[in-house]
N, C-alpha and C positions, 0 to 999 in steps of 0.2 A: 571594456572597463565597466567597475560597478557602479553604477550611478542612480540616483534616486529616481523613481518612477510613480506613476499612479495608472491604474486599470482596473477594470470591471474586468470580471472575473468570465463572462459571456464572450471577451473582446480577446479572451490569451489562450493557449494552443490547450487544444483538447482531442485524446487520445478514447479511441473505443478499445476493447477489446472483449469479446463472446463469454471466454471465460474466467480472467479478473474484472469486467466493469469495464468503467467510464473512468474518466481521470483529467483534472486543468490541471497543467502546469504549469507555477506562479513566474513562468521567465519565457523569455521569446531570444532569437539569435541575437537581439541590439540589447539585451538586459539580463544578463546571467548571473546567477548569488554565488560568491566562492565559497561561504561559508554553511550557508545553513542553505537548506531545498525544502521544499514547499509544496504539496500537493495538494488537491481536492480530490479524495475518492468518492465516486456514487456506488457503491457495490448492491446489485440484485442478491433476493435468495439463491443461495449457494456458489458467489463468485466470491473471488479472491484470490491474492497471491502466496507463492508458496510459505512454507513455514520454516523459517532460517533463522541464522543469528548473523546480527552485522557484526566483526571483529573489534572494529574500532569506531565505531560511530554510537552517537546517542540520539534516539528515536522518540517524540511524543506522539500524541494522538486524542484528537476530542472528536467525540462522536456528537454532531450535530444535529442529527435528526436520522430517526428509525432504529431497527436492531440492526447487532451482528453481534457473532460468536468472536472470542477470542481467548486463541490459546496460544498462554503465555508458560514459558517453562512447564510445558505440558498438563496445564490446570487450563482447565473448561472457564470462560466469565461470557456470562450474558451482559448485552451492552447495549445499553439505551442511550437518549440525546444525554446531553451533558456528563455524560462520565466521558473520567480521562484517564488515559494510558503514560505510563513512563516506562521506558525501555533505556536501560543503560546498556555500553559494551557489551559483546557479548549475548545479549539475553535472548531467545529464543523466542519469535513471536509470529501470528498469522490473523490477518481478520476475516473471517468470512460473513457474509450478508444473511441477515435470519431475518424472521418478522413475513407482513403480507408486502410489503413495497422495499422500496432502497434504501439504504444504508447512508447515508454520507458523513465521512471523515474528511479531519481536517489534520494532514502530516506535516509533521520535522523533521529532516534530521537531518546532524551535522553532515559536514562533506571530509572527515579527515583521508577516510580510504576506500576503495573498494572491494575489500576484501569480505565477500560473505561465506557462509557455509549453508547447504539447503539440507536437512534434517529428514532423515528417514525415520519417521512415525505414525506407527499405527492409527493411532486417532489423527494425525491431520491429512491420513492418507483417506480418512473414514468420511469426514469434512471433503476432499475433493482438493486441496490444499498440500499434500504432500508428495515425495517425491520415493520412488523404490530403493534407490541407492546413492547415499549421503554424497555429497559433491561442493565442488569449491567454483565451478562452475556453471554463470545461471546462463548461457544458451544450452547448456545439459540439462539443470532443473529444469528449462520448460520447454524442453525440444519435444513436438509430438501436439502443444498446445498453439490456438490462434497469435497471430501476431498483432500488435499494436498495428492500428492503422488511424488516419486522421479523422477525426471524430466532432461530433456538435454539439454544445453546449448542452446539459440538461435542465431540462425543465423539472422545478421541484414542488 
């Protein structure tokens, strides 16, 4: 059941991975959000996930501190702290980590479905971020890539 919480961000599960990053995520098994999910991404230069469109879900995004690249409906944006992203249904998007150090975002996004598509594009294949042949399936998008494993807080 969903029920109100308080936690330090140091103290909730944190996932590594080599080639998207680091990553909190803002629920544990006793506190899970039905509606909206909640991420903390660290992304190094040149990590990131791939470049998809969520069907039905709507995605924000503030970038906290450092750069990353993000391509949205296949337009290039450099991105420093405080700028924000809006992804509605639908929209095509990828961030990857630019700059001399890490990236950190801050994600939303609703929970209506799971339904993604991952986006065969030249430029977010160029970025390291996309995918050879378009699919509706992400153990396909990132089969071939590291897998999440449990991971420690960063240090910023």
């Amino acid at each position: 059941m969903d029920a109100p919480f308080v936690a330090n961000v140091r103290d909730l599960p944190w996932l590594h991975n080599d080639a998207k990053g680091d990553c909190c995520i803002f629920e544990d098994p006793e506190h899970e959000f039905g509606q909206i999910g909640y991420t903390l991404a660290v992304l190094q230069p040149g990590q990131g996930g791939h470049y998809h469109r969520e069907l039905d879900n709507q995605e924000d995004f503030l970038v906290l501190s450092g750069e990353c690249i993000a391509l949205l409906e296949g337009e290039e944006h450099r991105l420093r702290a405080w700028d924000f992203v809006h992804c509605p249904p639908g929209a095509a998007h990828a961030f990857v980590g630019a700059g001399d150090g890490p990236c950190v975002i801050l994600m939303a996004g609703a929970r209506y479905s799971r339904r993604y598509v991952y986006l065969a594009d030249t430029r977010a294949r160029e970025l390291g971020v996309g995918v050879e042949v378009e699919t509706t399936d992400p153990k396909e998008a990132y089969a071939g890539l590291p897998t999440w494993e449990p991971g420690e807080p960063v240090d910023l």
